[in-house]
N, CA, C and O atoms as CSV, one atom per row, in Angstrom:
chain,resi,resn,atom,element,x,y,z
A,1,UNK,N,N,36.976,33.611,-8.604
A,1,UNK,CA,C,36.001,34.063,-7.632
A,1,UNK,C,C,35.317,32.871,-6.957
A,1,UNK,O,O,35.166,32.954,-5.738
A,2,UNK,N,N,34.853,31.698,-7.631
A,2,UNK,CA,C,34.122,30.535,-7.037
A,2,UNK,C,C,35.231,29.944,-5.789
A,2,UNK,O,O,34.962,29.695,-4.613
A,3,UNK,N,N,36.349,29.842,-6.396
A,3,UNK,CA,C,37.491,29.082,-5.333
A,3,UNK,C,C,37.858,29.977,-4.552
A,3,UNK,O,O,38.867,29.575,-3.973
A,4,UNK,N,N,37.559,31.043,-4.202
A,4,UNK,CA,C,38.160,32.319,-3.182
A,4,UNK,C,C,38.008,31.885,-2.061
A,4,UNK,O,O,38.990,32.449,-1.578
A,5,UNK,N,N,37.575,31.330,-1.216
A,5,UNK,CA,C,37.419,30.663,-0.092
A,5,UNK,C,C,38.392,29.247,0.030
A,5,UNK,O,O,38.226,28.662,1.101
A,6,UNK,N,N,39.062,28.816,-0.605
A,6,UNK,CA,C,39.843,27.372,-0.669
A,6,UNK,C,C,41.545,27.660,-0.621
A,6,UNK,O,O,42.448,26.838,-0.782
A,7,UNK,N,N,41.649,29.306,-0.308
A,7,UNK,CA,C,43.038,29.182,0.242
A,7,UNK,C,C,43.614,29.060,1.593
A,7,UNK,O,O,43.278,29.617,2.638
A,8,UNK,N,N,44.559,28.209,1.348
A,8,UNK,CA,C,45.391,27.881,3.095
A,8,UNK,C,C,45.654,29.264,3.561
A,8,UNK,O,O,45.757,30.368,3.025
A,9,UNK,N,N,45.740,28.668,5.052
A,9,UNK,CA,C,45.468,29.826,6.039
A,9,UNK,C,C,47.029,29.221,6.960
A,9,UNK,O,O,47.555,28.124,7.149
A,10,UNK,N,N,47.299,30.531,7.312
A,10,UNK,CA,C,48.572,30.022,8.417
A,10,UNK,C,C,48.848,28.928,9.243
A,10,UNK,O,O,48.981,29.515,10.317
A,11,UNK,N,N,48.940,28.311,9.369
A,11,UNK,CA,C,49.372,27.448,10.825
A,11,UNK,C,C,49.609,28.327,12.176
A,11,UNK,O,O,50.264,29.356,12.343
A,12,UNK,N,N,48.717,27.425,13.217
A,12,UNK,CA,C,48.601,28.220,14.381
A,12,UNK,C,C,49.834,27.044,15.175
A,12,UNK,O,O,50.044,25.878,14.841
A,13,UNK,N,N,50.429,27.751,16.178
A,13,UNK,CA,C,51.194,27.094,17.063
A,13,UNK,C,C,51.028,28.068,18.175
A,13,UNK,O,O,50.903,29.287,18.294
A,14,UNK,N,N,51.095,26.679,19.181
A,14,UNK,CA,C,51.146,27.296,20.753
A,14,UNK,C,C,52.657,26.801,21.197
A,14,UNK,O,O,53.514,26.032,20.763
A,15,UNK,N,N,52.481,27.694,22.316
A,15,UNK,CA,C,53.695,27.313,23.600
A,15,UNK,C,C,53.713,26.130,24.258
A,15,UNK,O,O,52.639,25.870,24.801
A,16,UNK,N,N,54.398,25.489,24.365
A,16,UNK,CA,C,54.604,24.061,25.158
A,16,UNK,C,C,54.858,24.403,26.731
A,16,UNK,O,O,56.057,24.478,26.999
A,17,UNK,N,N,53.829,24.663,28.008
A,17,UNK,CA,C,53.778,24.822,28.754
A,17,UNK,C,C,54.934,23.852,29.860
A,17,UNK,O,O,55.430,24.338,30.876
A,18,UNK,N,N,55.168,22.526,29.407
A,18,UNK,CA,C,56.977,21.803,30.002
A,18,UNK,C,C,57.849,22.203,29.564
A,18,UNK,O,O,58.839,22.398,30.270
A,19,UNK,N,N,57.853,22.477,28.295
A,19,UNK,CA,C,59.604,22.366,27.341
A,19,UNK,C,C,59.349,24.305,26.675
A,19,UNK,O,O,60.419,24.892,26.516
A,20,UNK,N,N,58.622,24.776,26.489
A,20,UNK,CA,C,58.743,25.902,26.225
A,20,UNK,C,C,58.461,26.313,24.541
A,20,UNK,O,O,58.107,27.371,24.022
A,21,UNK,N,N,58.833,24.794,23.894
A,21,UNK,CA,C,58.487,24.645,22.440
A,21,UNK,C,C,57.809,25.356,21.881
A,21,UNK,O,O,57.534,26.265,22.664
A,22,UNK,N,N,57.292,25.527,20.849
A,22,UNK,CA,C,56.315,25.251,20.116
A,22,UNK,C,C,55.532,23.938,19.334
A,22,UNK,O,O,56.067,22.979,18.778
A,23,UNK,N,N,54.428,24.168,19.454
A,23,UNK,CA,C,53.743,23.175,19.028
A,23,UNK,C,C,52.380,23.208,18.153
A,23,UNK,O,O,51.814,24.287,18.330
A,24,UNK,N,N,51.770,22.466,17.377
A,24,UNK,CA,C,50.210,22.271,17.005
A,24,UNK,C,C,49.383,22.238,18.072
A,24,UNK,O,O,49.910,21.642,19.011
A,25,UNK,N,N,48.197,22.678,18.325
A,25,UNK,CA,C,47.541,22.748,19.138
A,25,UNK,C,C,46.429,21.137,18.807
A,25,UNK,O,O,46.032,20.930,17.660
A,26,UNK,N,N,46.022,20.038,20.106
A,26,UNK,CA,C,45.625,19.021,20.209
A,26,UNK,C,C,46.173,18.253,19.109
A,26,UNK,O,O,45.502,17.891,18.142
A,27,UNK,N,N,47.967,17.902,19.350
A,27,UNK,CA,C,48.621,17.003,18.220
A,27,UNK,C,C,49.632,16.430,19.055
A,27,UNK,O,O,50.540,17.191,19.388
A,28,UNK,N,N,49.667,15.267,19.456
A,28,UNK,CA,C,50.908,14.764,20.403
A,28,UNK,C,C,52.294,15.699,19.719
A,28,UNK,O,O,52.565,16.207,18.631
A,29,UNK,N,N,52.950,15.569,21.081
A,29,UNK,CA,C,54.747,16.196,20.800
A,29,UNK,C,C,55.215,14.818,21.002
A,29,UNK,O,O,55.107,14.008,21.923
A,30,UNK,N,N,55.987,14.816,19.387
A,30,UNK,CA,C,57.000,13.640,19.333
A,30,UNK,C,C,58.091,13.556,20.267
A,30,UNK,O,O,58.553,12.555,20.813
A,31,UNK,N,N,58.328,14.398,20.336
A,31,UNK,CA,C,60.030,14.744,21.575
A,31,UNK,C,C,59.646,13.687,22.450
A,31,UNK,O,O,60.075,12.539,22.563
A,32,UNK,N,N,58.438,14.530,23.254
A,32,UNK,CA,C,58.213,13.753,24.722
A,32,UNK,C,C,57.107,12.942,25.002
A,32,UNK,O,O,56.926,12.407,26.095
A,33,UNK,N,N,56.149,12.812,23.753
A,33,UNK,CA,C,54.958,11.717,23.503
A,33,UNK,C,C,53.790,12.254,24.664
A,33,UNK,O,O,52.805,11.620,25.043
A,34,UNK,N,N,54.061,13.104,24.933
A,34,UNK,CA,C,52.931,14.075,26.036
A,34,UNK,C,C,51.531,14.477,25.026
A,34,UNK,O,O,51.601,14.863,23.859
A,35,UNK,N,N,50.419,14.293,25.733
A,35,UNK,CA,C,48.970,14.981,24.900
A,35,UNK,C,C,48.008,14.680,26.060
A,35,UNK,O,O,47.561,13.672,26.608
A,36,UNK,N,N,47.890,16.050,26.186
A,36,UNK,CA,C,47.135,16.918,27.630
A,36,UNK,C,C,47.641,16.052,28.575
A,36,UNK,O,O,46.982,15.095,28.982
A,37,UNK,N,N,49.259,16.419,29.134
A,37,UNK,CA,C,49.774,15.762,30.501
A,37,UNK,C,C,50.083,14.144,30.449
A,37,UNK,O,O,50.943,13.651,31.178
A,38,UNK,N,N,49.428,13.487,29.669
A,38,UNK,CA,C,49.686,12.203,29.836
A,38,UNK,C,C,50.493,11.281,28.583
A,38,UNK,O,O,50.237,11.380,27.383
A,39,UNK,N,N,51.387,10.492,29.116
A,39,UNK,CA,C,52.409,10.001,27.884
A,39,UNK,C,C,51.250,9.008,27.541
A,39,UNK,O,O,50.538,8.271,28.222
A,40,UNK,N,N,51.362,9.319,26.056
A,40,UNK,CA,C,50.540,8.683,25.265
A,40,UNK,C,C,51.220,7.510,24.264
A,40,UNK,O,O,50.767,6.401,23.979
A,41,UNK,N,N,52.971,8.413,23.664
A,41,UNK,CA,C,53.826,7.136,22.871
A,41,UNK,C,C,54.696,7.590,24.032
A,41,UNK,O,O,54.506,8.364,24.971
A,42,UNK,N,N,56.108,6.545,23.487
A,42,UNK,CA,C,56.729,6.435,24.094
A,42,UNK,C,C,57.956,7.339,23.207
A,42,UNK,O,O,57.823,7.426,21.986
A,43,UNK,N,N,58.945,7.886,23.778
A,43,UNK,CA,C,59.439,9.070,22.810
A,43,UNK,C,C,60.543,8.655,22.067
A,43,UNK,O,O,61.493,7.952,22.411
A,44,UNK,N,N,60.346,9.065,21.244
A,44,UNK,CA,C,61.612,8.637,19.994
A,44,UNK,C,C,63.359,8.809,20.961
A,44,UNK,O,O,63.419,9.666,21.843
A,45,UNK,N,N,64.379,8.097,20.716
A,45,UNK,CA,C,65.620,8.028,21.024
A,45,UNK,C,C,66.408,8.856,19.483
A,45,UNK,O,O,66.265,8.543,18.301
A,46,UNK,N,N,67.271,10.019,20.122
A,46,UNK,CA,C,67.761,10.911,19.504
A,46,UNK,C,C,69.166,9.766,18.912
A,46,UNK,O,O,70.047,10.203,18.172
């Protein structure tokens, strides 16, 4: 009863408004190094 509040909760994911993905919401996308519109890394080579 004390720890009833300390269980994980789902993971939320949104739509990737370029690629259609899914994603974490405010978490760079590795694919394309995009976070809010602007390249932030540079993207990994497949």
């Amino acid at each position: 009863m004390r720890r009833s509040h300390h269980a994980l909760g789902a993971n939320s994911f949104v739509e990737d408004k370029e690629t259609g993905e899914l994603k974490r919401p405010h978490h760079v996308d590795l694919k394309t190094g995009m976070y809010k519109g602007r390249q932030v890394i540079t993207p990994k080579a497949d």
